[in-house]
NUVODREN-331842 format. One record per residue: residue number from 1; residue in three letters; chain; x, y, z of N, C-alpha, C in turn. Coordinates in Angstrom, 2 decimals. Last residue first. Layout:
N
<r num="NUM" residu="ALA" chaine="A" n_px="X" n_py="Y" n_pz="Z" ca_px="X" ca_py="Y" ca_pz="Z" c_px="X" c_py="Y" c_pz="Z"/>
...
***
This chain:
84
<r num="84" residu="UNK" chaine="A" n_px="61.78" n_py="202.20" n_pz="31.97" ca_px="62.23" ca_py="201.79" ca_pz="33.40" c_px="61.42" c_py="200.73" c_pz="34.07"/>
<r num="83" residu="UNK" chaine="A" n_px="63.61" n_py="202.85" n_pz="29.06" ca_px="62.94" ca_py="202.33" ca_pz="29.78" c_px="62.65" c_py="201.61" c_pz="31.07"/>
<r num="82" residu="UNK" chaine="A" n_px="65.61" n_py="205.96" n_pz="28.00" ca_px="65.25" ca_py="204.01" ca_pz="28.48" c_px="64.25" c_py="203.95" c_pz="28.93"/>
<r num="81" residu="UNK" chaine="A" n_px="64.39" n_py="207.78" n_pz="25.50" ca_px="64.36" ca_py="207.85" ca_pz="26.81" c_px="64.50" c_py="206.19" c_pz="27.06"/>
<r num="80" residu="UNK" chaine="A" n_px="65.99" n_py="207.83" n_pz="22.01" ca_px="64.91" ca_py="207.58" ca_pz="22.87" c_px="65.08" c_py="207.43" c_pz="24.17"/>
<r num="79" residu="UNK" chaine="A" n_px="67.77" n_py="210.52" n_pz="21.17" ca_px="67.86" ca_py="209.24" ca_pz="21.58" c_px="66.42" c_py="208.74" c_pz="22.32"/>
<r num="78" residu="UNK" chaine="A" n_px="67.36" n_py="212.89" n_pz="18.29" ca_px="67.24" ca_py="212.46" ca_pz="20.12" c_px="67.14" c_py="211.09" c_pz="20.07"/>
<r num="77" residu="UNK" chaine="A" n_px="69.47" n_py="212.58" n_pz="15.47" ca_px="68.38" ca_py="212.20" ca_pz="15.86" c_px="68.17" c_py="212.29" c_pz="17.50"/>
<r num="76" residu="UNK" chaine="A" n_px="71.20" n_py="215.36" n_pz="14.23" ca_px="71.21" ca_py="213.86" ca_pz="14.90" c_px="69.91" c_py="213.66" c_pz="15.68"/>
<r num="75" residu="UNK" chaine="A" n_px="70.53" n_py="216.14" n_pz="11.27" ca_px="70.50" ca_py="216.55" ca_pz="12.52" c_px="70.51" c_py="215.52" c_pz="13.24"/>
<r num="74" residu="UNK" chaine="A" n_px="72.91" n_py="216.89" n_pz="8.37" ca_px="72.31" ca_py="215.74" ca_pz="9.06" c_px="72.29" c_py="216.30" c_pz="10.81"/>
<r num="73" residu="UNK" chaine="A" n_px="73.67" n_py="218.44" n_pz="6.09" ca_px="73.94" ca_py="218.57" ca_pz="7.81" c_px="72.75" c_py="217.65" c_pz="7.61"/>
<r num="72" residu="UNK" chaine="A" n_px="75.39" n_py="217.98" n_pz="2.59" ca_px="74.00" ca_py="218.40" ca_pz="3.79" c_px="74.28" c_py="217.94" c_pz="4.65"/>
<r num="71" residu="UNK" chaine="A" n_px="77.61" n_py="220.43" n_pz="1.06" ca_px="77.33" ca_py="218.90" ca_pz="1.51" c_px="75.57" c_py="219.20" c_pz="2.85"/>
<r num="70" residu="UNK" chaine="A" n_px="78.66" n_py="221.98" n_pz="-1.42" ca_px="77.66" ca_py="221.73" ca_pz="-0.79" c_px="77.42" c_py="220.50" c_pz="-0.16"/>
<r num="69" residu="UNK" chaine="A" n_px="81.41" n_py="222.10" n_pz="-2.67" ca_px="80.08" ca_py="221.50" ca_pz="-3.74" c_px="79.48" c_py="221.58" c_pz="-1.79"/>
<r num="68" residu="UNK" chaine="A" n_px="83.20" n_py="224.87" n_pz="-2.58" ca_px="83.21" ca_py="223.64" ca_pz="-2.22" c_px="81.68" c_py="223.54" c_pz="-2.36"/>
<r num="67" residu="UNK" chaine="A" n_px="83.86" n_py="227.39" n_pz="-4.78" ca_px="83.43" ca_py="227.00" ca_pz="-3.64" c_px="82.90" c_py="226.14" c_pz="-3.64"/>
<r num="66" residu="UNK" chaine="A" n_px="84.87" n_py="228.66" n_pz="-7.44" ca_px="85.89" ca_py="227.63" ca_pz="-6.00" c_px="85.20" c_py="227.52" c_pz="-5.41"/>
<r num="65" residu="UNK" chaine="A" n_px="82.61" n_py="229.18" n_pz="-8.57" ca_px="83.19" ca_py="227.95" ca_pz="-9.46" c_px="84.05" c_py="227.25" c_pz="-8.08"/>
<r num="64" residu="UNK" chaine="A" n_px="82.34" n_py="231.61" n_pz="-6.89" ca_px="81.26" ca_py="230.61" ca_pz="-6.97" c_px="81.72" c_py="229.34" c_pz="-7.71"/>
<r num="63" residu="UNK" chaine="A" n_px="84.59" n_py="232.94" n_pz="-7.95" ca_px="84.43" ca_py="232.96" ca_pz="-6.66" c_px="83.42" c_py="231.42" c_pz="-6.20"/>
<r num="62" residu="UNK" chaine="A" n_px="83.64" n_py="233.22" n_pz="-10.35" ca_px="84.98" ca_py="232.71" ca_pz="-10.31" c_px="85.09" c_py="232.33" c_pz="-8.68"/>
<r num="61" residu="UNK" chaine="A" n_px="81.34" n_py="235.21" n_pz="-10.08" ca_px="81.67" ca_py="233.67" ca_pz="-10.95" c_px="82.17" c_py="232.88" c_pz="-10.48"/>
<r num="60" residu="UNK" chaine="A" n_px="82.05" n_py="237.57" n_pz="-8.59" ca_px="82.05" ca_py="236.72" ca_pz="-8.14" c_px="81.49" c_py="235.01" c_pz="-8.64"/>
<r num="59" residu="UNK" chaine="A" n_px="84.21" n_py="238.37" n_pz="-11.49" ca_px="84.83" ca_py="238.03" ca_pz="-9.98" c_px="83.71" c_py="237.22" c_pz="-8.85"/>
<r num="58" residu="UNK" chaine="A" n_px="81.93" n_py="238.75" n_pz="-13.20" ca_px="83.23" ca_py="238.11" ca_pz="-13.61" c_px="83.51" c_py="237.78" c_pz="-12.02"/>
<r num="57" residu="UNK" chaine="A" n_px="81.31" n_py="241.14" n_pz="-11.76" ca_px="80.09" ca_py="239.82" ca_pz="-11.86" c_px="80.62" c_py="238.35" c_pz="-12.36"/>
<r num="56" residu="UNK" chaine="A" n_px="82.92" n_py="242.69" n_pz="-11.86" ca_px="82.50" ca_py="242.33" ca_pz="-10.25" c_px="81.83" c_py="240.98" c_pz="-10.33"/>
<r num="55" residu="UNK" chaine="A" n_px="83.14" n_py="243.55" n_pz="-14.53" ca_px="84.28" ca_py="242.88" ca_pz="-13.46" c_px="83.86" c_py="242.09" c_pz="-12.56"/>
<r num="54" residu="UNK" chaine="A" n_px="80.42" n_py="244.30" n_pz="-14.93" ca_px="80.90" ca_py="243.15" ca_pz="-15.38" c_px="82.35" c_py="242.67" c_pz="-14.59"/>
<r num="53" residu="UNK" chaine="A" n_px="80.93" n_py="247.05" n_pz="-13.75" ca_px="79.45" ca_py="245.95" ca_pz="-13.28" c_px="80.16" c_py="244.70" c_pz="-13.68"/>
<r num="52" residu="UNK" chaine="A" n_px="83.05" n_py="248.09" n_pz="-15.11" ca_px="83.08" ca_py="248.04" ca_pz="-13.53" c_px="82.03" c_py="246.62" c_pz="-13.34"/>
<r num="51" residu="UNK" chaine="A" n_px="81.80" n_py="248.41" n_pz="-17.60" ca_px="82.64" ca_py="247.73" ca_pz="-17.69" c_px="82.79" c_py="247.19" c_pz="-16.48"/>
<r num="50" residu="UNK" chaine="A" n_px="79.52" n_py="250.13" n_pz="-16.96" ca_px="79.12" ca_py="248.62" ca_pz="-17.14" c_px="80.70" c_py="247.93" c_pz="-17.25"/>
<r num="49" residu="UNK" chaine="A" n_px="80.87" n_py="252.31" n_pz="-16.04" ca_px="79.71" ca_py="251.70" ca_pz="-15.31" c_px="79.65" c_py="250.19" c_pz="-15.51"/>
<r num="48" residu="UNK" chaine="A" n_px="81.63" n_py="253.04" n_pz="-18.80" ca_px="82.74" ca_py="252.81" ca_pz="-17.72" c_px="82.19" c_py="251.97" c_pz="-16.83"/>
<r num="47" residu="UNK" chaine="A" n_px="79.50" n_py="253.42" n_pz="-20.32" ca_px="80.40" ca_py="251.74" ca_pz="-20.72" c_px="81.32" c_py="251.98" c_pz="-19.48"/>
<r num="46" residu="UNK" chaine="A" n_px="75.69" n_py="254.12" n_pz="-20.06" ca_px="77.06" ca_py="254.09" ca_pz="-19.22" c_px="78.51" c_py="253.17" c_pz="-19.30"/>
<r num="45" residu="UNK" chaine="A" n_px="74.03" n_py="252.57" n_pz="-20.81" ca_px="74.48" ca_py="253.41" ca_pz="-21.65" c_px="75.58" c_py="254.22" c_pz="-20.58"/>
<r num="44" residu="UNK" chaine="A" n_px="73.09" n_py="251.08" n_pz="-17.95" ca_px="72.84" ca_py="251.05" ca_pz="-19.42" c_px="73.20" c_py="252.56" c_pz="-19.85"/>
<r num="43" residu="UNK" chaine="A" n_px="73.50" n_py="250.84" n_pz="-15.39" ca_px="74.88" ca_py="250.85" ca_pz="-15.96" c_px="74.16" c_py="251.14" c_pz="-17.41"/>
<r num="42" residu="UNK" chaine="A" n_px="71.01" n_py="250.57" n_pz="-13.66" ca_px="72.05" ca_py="251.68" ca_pz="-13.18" c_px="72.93" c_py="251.59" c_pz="-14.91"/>
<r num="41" residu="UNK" chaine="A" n_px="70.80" n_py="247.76" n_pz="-13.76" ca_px="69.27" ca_py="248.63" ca_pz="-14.55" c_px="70.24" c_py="249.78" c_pz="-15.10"/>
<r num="40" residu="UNK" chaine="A" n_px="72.95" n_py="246.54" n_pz="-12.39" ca_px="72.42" ca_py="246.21" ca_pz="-13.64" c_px="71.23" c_py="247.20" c_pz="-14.83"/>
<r num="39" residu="UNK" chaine="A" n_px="72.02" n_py="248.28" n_pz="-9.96" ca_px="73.23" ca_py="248.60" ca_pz="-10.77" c_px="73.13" c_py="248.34" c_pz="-11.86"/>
<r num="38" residu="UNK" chaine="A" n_px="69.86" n_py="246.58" n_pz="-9.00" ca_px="69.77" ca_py="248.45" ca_pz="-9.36" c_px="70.64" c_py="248.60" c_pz="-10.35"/>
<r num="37" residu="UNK" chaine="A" n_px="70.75" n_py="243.88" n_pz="-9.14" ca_px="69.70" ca_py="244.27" ca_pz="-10.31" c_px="70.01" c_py="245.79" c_pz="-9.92"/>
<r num="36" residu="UNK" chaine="A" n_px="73.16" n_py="243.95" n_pz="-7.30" ca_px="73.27" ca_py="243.45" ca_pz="-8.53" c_px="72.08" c_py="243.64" c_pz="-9.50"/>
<r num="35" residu="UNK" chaine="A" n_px="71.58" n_py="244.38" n_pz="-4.68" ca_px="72.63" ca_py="245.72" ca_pz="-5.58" c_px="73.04" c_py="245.32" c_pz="-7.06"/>
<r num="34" residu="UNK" chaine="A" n_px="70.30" n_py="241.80" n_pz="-4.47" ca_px="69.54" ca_py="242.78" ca_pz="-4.81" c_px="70.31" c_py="244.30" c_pz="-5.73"/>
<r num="33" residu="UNK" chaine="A" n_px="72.34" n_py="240.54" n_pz="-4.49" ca_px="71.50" ca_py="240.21" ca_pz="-5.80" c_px="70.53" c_py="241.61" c_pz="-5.80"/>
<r num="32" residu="UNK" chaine="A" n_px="73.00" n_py="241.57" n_pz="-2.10" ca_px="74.18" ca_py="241.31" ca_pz="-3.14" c_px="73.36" c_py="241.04" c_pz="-4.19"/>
<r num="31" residu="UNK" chaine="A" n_px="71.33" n_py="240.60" n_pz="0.25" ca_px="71.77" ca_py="242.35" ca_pz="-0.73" c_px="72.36" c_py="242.22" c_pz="-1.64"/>
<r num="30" residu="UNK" chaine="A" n_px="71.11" n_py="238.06" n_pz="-0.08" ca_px="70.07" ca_py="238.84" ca_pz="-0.87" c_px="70.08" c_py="240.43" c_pz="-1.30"/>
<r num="29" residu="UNK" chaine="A" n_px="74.40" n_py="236.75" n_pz="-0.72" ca_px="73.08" ca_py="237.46" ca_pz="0.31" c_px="71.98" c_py="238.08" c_pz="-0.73"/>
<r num="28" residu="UNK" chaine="A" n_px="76.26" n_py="235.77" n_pz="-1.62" ca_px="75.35" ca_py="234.49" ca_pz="-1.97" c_px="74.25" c_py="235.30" c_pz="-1.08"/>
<r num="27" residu="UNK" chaine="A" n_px="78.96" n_py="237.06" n_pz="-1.50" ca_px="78.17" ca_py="237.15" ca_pz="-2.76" c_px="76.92" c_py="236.24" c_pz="-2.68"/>
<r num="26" residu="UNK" chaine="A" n_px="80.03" n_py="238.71" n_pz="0.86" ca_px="78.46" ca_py="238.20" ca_pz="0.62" c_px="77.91" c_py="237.73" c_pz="-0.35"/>
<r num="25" residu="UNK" chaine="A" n_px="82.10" n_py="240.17" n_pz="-0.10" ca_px="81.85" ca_py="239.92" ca_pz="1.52" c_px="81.22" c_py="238.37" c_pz="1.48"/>
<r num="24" residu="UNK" chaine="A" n_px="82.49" n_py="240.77" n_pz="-2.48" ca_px="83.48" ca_py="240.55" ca_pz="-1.52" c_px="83.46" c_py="239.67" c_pz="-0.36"/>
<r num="23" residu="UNK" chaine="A" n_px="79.84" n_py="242.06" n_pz="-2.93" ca_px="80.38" ca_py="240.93" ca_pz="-3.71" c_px="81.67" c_py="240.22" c_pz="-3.08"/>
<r num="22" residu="UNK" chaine="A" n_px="80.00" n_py="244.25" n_pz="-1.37" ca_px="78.46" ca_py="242.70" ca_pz="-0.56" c_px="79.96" c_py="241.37" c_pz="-1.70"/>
<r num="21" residu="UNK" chaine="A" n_px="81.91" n_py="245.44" n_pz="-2.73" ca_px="81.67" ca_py="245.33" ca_pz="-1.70" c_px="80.99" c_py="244.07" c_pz="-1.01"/>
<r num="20" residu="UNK" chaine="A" n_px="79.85" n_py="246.08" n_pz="-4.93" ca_px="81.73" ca_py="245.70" ca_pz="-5.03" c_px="81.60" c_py="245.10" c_pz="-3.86"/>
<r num="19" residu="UNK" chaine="A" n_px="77.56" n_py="247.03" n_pz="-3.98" ca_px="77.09" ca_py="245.77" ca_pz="-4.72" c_px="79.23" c_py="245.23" c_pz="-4.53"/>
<r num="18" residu="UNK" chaine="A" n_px="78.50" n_py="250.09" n_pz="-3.04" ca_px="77.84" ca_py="248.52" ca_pz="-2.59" c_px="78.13" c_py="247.26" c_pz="-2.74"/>
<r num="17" residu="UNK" chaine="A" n_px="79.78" n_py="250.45" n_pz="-5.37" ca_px="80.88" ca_py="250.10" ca_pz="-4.58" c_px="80.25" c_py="249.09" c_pz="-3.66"/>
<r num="16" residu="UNK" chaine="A" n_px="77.36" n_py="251.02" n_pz="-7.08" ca_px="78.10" ca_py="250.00" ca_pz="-7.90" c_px="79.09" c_py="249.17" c_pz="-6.30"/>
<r num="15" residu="UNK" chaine="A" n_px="76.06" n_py="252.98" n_pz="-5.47" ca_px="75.23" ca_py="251.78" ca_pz="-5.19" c_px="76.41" c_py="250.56" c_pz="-6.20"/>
<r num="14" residu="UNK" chaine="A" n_px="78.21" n_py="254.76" n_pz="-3.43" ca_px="77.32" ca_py="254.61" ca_pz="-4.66" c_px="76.65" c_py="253.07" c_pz="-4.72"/>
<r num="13" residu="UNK" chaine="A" n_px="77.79" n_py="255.70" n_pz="0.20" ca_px="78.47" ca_py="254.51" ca_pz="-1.55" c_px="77.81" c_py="254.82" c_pz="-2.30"/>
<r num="12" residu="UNK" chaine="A" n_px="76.07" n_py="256.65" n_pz="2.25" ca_px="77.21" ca_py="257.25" ca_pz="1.24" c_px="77.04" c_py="256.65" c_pz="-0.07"/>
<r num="11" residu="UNK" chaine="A" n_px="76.28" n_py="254.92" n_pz="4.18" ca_px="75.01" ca_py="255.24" ca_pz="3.47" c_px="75.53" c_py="255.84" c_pz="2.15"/>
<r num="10" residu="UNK" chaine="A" n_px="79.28" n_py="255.02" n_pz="4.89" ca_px="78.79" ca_py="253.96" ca_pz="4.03" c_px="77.51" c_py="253.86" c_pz="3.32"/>
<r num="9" residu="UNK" chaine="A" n_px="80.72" n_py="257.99" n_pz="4.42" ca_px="79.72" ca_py="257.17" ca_pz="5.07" c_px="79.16" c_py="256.10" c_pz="4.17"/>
<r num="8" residu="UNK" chaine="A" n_px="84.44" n_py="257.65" n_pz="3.68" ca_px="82.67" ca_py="258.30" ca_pz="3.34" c_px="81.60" c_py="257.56" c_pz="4.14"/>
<r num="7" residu="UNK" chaine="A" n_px="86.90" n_py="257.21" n_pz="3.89" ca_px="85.79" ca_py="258.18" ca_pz="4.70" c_px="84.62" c_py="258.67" c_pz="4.49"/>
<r num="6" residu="UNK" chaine="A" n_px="86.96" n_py="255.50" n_pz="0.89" ca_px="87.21" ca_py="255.95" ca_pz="2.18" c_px="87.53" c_py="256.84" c_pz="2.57"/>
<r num="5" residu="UNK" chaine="A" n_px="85.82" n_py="255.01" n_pz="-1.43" ca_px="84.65" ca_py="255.51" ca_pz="-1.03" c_px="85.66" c_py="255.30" c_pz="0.73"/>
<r num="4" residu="UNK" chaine="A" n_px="88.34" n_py="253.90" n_pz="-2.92" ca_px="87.37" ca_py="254.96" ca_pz="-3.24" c_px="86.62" c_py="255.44" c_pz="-2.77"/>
<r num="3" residu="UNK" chaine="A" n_px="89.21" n_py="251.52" n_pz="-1.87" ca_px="90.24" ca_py="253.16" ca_pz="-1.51" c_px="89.17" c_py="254.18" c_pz="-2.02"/>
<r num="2" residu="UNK" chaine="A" n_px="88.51" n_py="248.93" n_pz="-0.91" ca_px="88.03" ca_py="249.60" ca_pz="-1.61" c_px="88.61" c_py="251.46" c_pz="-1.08"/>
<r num="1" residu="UNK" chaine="A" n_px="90.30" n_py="247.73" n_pz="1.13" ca_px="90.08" ca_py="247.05" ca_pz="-0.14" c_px="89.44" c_py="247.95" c_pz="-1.18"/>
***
């Protein structure tokens, strides 16, 4: 999915392909917000940088608009022991 950073060691990445990447995978992890502020700081006065940043942030929007509204898990209650 990402042709740019293959064979590179993943310590490797630049920190934008990261953040591409988690965004793919993970957009709702704490790495993913976290690569989303370096990069964000990363892209000022850089327009190729920021154009890239904004795709990704565009894409996972759009990602977050399709995903199904959240429903809550209900833990089933233990049954009480009969009585003997």
């Amino acid at each position: 999915m990402h042709p740019d950073v293959e064979g590179l060691d993943p310590e490797d990445y630049p920190d934008i392909h990261k953040m591409a990447i988690l965004a793919d995978v993970a957009p709702y992890s704490r790495e993913y917000h976290t690569f989303q502020q370096m990069v964000g700081k990363q892209v000022q006065g850089n327009t190729e940088l920021e154009t890239e940043y904004e795709k990704i942030l565009k894409r996972v929007k759009q990602t977050r608009s399709l995903r199904p509204a959240e429903t809550k898990t209900f833990r089933a209650r233990a049954r009480p022991k009969p009585r003997r």
